[in-house]
C-alpha beads as a LAMMPS data file, in Angstrom:
LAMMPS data file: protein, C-alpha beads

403 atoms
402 bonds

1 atom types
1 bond types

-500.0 500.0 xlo xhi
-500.0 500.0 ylo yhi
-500.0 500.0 zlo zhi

Masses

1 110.0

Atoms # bond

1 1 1 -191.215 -20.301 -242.770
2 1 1 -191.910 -22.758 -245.779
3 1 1 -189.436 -25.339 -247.356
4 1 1 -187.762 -22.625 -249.965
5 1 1 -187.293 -20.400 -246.586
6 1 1 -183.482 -20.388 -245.638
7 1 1 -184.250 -20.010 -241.840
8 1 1 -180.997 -19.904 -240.942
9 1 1 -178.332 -16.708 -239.753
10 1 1 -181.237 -14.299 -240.080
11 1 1 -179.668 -10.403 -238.789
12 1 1 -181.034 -7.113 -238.556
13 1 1 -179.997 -4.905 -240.982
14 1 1 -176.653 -4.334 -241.366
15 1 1 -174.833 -1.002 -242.849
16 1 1 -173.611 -1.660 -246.349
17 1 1 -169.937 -2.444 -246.986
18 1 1 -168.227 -0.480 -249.951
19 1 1 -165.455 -2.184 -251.173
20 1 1 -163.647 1.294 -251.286
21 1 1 -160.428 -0.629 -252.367
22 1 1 -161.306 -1.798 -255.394
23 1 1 -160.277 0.320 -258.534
24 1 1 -163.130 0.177 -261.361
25 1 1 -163.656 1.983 -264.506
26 1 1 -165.931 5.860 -263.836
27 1 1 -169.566 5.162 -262.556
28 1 1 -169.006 1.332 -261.281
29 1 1 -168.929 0.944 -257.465
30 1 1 -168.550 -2.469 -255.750
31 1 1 -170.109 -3.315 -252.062
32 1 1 -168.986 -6.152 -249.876
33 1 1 -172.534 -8.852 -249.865
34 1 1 -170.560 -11.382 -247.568
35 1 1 -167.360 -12.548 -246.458
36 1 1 -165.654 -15.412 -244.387
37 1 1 -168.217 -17.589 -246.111
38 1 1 -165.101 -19.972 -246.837
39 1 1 -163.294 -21.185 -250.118
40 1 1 -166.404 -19.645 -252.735
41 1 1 -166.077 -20.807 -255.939
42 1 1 -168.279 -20.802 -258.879
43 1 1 -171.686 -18.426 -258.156
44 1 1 -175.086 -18.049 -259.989
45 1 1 -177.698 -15.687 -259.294
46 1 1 -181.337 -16.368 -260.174
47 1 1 -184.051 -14.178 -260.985
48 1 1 -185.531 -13.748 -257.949
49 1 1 -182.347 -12.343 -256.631
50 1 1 -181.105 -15.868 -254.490
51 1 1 -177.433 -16.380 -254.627
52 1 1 -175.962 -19.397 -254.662
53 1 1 -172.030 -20.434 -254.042
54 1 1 -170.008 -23.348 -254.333
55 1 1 -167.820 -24.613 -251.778
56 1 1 -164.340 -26.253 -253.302
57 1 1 -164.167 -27.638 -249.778
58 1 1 -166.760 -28.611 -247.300
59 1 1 -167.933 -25.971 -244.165
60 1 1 -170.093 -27.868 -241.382
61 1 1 -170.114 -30.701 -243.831
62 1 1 -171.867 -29.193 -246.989
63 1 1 -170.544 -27.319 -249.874
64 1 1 -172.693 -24.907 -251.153
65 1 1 -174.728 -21.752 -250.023
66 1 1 -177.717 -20.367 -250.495
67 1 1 -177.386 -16.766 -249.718
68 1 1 -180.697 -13.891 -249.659
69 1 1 -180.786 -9.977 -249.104
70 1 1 -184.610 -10.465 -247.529
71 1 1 -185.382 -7.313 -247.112
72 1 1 -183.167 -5.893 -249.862
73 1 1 -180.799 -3.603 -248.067
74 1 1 -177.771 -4.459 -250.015
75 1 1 -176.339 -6.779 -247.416
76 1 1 -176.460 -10.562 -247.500
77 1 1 -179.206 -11.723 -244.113
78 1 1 -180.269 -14.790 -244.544
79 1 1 -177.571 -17.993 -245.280
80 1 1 -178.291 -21.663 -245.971
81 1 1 -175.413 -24.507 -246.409
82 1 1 -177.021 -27.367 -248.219
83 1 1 -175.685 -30.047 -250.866
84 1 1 -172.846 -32.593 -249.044
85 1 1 -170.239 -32.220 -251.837
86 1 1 -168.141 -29.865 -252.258
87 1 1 -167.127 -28.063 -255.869
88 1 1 -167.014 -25.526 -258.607
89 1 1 -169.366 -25.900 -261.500
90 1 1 -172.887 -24.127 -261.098
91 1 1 -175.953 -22.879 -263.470
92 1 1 -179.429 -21.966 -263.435
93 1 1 -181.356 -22.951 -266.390
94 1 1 -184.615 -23.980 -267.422
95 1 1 -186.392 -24.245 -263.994
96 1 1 -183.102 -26.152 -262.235
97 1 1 -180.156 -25.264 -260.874
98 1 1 -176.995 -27.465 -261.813
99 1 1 -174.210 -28.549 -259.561
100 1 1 -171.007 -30.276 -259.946
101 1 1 -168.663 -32.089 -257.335
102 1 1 -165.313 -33.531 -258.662
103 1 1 -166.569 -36.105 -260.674
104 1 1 -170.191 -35.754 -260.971
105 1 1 -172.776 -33.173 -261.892
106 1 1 -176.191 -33.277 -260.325
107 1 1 -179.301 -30.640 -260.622
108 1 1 -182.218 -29.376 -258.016
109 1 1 -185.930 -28.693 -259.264
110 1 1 -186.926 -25.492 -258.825
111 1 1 -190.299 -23.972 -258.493
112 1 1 -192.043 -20.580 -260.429
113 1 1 -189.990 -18.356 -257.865
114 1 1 -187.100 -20.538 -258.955
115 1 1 -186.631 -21.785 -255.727
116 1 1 -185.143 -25.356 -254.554
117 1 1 -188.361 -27.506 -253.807
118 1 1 -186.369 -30.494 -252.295
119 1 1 -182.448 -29.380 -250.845
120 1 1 -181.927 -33.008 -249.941
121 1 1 -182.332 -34.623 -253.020
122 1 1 -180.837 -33.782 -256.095
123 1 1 -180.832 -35.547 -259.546
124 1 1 -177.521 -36.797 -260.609
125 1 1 -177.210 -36.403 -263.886
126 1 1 -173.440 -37.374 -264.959
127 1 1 -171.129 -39.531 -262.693
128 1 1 -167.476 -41.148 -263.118
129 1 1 -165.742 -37.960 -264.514
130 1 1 -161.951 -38.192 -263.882
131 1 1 -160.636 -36.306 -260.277
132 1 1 -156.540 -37.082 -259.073
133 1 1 -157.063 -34.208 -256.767
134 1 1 -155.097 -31.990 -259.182
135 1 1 -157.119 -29.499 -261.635
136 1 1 -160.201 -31.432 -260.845
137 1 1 -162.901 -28.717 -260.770
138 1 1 -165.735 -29.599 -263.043
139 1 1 -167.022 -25.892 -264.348
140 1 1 -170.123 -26.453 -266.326
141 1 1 -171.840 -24.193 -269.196
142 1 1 -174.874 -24.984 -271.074
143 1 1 -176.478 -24.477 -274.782
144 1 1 -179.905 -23.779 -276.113
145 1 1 -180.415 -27.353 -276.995
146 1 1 -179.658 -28.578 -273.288
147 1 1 -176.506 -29.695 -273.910
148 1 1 -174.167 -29.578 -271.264
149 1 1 -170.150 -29.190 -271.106
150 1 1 -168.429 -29.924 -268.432
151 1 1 -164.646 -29.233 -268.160
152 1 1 -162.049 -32.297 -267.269
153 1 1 -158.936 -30.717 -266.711
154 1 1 -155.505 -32.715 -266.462
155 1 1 -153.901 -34.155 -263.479
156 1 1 -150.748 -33.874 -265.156
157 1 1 -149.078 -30.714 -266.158
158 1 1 -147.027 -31.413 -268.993
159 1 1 -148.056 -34.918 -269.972
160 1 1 -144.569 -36.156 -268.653
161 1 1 -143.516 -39.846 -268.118
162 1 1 -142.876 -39.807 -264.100
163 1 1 -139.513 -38.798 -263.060
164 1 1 -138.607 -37.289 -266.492
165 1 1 -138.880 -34.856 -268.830
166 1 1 -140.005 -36.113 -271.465
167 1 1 -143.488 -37.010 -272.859
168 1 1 -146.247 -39.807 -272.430
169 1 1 -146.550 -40.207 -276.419
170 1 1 -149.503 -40.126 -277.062
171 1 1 -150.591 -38.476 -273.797
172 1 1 -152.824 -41.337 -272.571
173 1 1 -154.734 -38.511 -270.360
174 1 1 -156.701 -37.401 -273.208
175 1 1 -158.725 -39.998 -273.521
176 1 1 -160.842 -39.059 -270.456
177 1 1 -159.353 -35.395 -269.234
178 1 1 -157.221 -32.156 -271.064
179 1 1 -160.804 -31.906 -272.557
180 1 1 -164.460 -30.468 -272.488
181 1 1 -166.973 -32.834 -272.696
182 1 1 -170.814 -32.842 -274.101
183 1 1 -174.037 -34.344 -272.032
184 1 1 -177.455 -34.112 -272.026
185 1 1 -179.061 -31.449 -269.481
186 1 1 -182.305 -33.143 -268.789
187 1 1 -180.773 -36.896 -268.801
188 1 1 -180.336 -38.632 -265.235
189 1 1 -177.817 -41.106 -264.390
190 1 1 -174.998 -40.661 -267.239
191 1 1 -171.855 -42.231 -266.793
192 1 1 -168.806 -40.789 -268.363
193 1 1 -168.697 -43.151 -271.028
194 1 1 -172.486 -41.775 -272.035
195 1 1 -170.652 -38.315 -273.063
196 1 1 -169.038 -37.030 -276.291
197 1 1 -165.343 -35.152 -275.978
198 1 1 -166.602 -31.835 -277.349
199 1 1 -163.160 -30.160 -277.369
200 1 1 -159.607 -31.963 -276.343
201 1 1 -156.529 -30.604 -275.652
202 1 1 -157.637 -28.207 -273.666
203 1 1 -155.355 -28.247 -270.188
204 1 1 -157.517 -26.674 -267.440
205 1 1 -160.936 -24.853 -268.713
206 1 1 -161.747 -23.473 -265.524
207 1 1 -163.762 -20.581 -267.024
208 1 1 -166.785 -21.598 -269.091
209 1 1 -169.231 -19.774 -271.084
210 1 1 -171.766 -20.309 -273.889
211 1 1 -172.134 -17.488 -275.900
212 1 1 -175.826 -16.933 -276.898
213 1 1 -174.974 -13.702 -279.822
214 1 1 -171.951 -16.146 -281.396
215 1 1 -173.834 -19.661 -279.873
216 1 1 -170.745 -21.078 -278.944
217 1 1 -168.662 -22.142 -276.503
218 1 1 -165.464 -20.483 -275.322
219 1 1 -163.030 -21.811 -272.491
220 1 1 -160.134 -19.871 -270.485
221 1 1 -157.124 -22.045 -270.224
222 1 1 -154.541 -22.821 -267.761
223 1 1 -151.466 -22.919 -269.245
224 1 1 -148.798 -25.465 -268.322
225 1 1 -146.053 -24.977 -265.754
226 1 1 -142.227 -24.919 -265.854
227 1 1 -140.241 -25.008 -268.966
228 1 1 -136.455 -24.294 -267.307
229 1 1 -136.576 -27.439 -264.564
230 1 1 -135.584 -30.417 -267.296
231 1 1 -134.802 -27.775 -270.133
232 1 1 -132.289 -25.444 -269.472
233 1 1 -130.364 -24.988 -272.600
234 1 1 -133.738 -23.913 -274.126
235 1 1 -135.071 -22.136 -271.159
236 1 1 -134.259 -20.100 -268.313
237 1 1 -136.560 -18.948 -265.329
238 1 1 -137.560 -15.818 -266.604
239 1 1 -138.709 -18.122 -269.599
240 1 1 -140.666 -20.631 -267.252
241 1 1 -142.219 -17.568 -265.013
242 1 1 -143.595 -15.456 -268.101
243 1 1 -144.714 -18.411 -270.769
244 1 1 -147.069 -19.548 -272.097
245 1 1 -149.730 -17.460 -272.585
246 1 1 -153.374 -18.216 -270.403
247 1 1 -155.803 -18.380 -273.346
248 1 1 -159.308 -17.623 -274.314
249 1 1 -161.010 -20.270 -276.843
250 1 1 -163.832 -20.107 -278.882
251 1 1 -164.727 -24.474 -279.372
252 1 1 -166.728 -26.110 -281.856
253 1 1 -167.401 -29.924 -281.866
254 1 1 -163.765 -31.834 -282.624
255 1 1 -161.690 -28.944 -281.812
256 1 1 -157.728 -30.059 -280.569
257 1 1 -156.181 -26.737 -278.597
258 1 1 -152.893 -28.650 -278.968
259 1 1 -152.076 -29.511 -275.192
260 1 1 -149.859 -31.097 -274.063
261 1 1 -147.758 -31.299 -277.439
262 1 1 -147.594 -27.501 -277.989
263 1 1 -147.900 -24.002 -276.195
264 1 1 -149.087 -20.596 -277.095
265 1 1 -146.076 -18.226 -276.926
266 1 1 -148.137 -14.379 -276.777
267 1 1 -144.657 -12.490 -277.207
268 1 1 -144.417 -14.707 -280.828
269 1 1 -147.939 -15.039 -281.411
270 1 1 -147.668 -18.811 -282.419
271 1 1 -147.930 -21.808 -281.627
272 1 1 -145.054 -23.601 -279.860
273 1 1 -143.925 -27.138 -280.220
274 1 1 -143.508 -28.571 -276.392
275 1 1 -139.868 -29.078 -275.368
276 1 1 -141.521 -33.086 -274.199
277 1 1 -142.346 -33.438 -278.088
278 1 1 -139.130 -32.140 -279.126
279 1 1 -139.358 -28.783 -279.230
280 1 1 -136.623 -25.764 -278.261
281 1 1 -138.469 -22.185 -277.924
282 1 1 -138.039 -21.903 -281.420
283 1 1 -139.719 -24.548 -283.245
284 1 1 -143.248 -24.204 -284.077
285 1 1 -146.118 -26.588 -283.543
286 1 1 -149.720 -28.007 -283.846
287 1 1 -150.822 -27.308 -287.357
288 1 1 -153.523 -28.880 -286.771
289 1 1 -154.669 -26.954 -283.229
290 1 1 -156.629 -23.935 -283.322
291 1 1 -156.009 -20.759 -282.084
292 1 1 -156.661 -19.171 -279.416
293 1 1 -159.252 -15.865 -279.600
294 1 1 -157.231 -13.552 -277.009
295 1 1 -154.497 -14.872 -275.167
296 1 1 -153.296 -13.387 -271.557
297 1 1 -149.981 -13.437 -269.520
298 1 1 -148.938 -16.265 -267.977
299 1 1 -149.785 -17.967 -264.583
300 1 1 -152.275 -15.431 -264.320
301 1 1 -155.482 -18.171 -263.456
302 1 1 -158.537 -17.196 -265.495
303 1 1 -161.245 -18.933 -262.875
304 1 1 -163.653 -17.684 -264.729
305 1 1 -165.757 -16.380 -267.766
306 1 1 -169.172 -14.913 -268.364
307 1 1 -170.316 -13.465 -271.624
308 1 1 -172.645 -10.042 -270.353
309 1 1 -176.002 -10.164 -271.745
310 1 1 -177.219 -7.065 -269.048
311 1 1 -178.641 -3.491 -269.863
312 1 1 -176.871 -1.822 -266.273
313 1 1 -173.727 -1.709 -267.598
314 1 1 -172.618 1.353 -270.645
315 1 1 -173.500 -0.859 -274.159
316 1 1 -169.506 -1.450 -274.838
317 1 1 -169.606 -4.186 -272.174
318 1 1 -172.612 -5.942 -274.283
319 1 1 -171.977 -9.299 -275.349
320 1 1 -168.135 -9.109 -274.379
321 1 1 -166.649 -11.053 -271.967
322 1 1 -165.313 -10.598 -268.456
323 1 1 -162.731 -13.368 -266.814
324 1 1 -161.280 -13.541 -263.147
325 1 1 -157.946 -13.856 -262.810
326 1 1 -157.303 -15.722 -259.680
327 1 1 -153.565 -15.252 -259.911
328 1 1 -150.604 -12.763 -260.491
329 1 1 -148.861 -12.839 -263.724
330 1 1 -144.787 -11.990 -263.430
331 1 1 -144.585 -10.640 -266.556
332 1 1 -147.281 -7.528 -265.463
333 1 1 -146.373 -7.920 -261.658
334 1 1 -150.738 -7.565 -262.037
335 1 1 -153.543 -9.917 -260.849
336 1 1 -156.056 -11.105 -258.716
337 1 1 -158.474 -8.962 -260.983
338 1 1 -161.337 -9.161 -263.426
339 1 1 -160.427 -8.190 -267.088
340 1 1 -162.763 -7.231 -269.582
341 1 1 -162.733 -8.937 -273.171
342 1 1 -164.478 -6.612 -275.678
343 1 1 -166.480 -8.437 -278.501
344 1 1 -167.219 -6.662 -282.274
345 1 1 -168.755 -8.510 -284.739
346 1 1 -168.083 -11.524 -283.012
347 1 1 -164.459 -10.986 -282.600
348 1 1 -162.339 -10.783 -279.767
349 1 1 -160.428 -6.957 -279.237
350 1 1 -157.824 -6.585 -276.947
351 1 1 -158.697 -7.156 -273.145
352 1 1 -158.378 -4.816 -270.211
353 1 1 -158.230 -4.396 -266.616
354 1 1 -161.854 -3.923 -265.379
355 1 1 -161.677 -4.475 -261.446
356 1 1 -158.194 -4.410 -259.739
357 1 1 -156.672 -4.049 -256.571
358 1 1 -158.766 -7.302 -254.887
359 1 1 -155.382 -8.140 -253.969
360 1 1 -155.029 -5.018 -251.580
361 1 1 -151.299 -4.495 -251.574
362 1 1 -148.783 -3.173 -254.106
363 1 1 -147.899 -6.392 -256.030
364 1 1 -144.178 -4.771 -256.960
365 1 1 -144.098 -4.100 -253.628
366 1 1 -146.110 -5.883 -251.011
367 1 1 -146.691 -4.948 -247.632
368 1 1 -149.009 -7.907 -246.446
369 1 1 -150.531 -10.292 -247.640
370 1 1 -152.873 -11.079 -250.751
371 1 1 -156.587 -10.061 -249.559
372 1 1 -158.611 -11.881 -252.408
373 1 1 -158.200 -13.959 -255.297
374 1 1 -161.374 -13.015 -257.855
375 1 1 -162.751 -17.000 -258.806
376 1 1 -166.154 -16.861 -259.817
377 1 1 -168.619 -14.388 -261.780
378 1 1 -172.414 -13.785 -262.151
379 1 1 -174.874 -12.114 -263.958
380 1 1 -177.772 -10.824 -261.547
381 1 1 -181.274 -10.276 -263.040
382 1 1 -180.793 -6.042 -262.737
383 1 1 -177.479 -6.676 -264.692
384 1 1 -174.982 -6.277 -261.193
385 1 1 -172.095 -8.046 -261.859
386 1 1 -170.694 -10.343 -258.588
387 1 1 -167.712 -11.633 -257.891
388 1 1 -166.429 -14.361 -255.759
389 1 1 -162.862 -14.993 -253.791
390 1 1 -161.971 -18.140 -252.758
391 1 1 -159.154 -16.754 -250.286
392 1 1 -161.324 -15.024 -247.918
393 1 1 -164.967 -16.240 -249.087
394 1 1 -166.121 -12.818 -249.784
395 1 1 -168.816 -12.106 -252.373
396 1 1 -168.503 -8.794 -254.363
397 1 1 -171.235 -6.930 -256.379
398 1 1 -170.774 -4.051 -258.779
399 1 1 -173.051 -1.820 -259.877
400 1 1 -173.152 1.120 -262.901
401 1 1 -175.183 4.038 -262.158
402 1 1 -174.495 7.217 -265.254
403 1 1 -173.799 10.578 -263.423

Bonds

1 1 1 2
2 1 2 3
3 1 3 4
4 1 4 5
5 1 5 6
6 1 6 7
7 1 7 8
8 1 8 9
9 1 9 10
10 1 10 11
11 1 11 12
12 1 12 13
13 1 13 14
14 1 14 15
15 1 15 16
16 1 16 17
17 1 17 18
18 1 18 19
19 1 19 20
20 1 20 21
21 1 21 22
22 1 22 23
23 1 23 24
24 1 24 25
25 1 25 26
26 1 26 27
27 1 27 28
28 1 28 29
29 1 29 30
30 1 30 31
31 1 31 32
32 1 32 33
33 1 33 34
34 1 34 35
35 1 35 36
36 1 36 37
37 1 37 38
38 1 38 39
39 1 39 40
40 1 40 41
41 1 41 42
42 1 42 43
43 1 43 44
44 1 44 45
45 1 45 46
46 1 46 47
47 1 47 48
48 1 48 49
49 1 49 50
50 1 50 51
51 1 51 52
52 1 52 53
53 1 53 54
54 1 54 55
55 1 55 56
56 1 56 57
57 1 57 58
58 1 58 59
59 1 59 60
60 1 60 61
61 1 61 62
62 1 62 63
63 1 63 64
64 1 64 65
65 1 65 66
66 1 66 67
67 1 67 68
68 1 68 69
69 1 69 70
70 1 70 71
71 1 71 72
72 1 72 73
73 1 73 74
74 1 74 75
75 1 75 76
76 1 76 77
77 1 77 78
78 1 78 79
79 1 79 80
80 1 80 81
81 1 81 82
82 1 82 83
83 1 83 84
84 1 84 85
85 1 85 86
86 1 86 87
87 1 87 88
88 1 88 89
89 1 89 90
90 1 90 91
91 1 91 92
92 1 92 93
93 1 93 94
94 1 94 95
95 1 95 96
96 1 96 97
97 1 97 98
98 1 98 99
99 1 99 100
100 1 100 101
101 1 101 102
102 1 102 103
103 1 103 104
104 1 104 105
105 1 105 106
106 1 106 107
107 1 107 108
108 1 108 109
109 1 109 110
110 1 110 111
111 1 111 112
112 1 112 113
113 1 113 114
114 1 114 115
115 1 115 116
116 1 116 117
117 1 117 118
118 1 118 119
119 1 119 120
120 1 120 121
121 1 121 122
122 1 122 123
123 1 123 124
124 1 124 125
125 1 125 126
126 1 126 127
127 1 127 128
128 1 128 129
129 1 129 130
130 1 130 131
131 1 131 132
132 1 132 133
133 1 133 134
134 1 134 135
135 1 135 136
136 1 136 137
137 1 137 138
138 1 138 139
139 1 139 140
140 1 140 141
141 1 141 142
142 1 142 143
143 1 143 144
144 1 144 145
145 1 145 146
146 1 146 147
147 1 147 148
148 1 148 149
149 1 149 150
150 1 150 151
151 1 151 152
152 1 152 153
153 1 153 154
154 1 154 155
155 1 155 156
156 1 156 157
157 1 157 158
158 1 158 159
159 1 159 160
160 1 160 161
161 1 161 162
162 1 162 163
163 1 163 164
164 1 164 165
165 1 165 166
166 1 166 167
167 1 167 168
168 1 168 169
169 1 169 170
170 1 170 171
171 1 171 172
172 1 172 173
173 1 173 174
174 1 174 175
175 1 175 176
176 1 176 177
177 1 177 178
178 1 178 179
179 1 179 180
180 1 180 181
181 1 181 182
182 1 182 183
183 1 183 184
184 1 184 185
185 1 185 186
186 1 186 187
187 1 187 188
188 1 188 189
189 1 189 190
190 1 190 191
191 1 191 192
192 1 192 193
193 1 193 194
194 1 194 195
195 1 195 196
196 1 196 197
197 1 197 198
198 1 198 199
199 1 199 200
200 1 200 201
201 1 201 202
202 1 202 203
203 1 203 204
204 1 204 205
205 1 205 206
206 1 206 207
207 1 207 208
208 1 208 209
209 1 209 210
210 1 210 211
211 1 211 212
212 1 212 213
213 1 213 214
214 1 214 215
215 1 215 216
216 1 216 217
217 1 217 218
218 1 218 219
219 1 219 220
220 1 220 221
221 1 221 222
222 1 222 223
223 1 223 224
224 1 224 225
225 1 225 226
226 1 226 227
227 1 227 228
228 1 228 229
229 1 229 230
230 1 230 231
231 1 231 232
232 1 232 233
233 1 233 234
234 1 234 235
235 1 235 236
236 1 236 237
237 1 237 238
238 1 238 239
239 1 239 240
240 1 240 241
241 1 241 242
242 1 242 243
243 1 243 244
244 1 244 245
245 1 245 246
246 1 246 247
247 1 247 248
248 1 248 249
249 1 249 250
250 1 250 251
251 1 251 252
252 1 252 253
253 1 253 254
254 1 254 255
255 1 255 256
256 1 256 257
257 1 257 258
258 1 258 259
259 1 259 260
260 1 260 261
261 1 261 262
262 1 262 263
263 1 263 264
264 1 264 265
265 1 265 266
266 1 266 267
267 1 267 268
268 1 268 269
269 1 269 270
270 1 270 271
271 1 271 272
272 1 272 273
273 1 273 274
274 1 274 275
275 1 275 276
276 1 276 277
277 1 277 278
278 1 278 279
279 1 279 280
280 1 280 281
281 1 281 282
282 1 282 283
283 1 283 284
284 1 284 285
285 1 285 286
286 1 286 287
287 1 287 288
288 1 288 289
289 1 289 290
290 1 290 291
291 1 291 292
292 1 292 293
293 1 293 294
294 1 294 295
295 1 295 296
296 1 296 297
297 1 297 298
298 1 298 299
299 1 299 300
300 1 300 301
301 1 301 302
302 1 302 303
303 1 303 304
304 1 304 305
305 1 305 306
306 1 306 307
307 1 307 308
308 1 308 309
309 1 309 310
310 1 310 311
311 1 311 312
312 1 312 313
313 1 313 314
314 1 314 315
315 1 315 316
316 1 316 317
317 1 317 318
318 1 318 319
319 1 319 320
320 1 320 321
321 1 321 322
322 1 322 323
323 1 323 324
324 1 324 325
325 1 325 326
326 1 326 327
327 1 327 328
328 1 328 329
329 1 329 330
330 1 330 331
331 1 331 332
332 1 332 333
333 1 333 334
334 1 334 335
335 1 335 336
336 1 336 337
337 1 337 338
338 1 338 339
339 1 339 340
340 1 340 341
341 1 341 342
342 1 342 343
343 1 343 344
344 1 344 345
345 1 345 346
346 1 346 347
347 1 347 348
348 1 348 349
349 1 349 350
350 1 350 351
351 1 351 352
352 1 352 353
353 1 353 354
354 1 354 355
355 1 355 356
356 1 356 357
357 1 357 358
358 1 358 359
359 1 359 360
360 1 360 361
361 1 361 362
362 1 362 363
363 1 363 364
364 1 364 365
365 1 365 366
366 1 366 367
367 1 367 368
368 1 368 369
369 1 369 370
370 1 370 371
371 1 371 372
372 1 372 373
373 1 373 374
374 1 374 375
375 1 375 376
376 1 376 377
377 1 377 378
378 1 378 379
379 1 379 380
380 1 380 381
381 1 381 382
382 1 382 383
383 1 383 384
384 1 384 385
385 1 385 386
386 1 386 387
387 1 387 388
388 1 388 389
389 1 389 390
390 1 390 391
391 1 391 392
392 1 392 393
393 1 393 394
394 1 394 395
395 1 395 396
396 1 396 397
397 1 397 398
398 1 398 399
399 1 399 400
400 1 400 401
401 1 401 402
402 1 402 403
């Protein structure tokens, strides 16, 4: 076997695992491709049908896979751990596949098969981006200009001065995280000063996308936390468990989505002024912020975006956008599912459940414990949709077929 050969964990053929469990819309069916492959995060798929996962923590000292059906039974035969960092952000573009740890970004050549040439040594293209441990995943998307934007998201929740409740004014964080921020693709060696802060006030963009029909960039949002714990004549728990909304962004160079100094509130539709910066539940905000394009119950952890560009799927799915939600959201007593964000015209409709039930057990009523929390999403060259879980490190791929 050649250099671009995994060589490693080759099986016979296995029987293919349907992921029976999983509730999808009439004609979709989902199949187990791997599991107990660790904490996946981010995946991309290239076109000669090679998978490859990131690790957010290392497994026999590297952090990302390289998985292959070889002789294209459905089931995952041949695995590969390479790259000795783990992480979230990944993309194929352009002949190279790009990688992110916690604070850098780096890409691997590949060949006309778009295969890795050299495992061992990738280009680092951007280095010194901000990681506190919290919210440090770097999730990157690309443009047709070979721009890249990488996510920063904020080791602080609220912006708050330590030990109090009220807030850093101006939130000194901004200057190099709460933001999404612009490099060059094909330039080596960047430092973080080399970059431009594409979007700010953006919390926690976990889920990136460019959209090639509206060429933009759109970010899901982690909203902030609790509300009730310095603010209780404003807020109770209920108040703290089912605001503020997770949001969907569509972000053009010099956009401010307002954090930490306001909050979307998707029962009022508005923006909110922060309780840090004075505000009360009441008192609107952030004139100046945009608005979000869809916004989603809280706590519910978008992980992830992808704009579908396919032909497998039925032509409603074209061009909109799915998101994993990595958590459960009080409010719905739902999550731990992918939703589906229909586009028309270039605007957002209202979004719905598209896979559920990764979880496994009732969420009103549980009787054990969460099976899999949906993190990241591909785009396969046949138009398959997969689907990552960072609980149990299984990968998930759903296919359409019309009856």
């Amino acid at each position: 076997m050649g250099d671009n050969s995994t060589g490693q964990s080759r099986v016979a053929p296995k029987p293919v695992i349907e992921a029976k469990e999983l509730k999808l819309p009439p004609g979709f069916t989902a199949r187990v491709l791997g599991t107990d492959l660790g904490p996946t995060r981010h995946i991309a798929v290239g076109k000669n049908g090679d998978i490859y996962v990131k690790l957010s923590k290392l497994r026999e000292g590297k952090g990302m896979y390289l998985l292959r059906d070889t002789n294209k039974d459905g089931v995952i035969d041949d695995t590969k751990l390479f790259a000795d960092y783990p992480g979230t952000g990944i993309l194929i573009r352009d002949g190279y596949l790009y990688s992110s740890s916690n604070s850098a970004v780096y890409r691997y050549k590949l060949n006309e098969k778009e295969e890795i040439i050299d495992f061992e040594k990738p280009e680092r293209i951007v280095e010194g981006l901000v990681d506190h441990g919290r919210d440090n995943a770097k999730p990157l998307a690309m443009d047709k200009q070979n721009n890249l934007y990488v996510t920063v998201g904020s080791y602080n929740d609220n912006c708050r001065e330590a030990g109090s409740g009220k807030g850093m004014s101006p939130c000194a964080i901004l200057d190099s995280a709460g933001g999404i921020w612009k490099f060059s693709a094909n330039k080596a060696g960047q430092k973080f000063s080399d970059g431009i802060r594409y979007a700010t006030g953006v919390k926690n963009a976990v889920g990136i996308d460019w959209d090639t029909k509206t060429d933009a960039l759109y970010a899901t949002v982690h909203g902030r936390g609790k509300f009730d714990d310095f603010y209780p004549q404003y807020y109770t728990p209920k108040h703290s468990a089912e605001l503020p909304a997770e949001t969907l962004y569509k972000l053009k160079e010099g956009d401010d989505a307002g954090w930490p100094y306001i909050y979307y509130d998707q029962f009022q539709n508005r923006k909110m002024l922060a309780p840090e910066y004075g505000g009360d539940g009441k008192k609107t905000g952030g004139e100046k912020a945009i608005n979000p394009v869809a916004a989603f119950p809280a706590h519910f952890g978008p992980n992830a975006l992808l704009f579908y560009t396919g032909n497998m799927f039925p032509a409603r799915y074209k061009n909109g956008a799915f998101i994993a939600f990595h958590n459960m959201a009080p409010e719905l007593k739902k999550g731990y599912l992918v939703a589906f964000v229909p586009f028309v015209n270039g605007k957002a409709g209202k979004w719905e459940i598209f896979a559920d039930n990764f979880a496994g057990t009732d969420l009103v009523k549980p009787t054990g414990p969460i099976q899999h929390r949906p993190c990241g999403l591909a785009q396969g060259p046949d138009g398959a949709l997969y689907v990552t879980d960072d609980l149990n490190g299984t990968v998930f791929r759903i296919d359409y077929k019309k009856k």
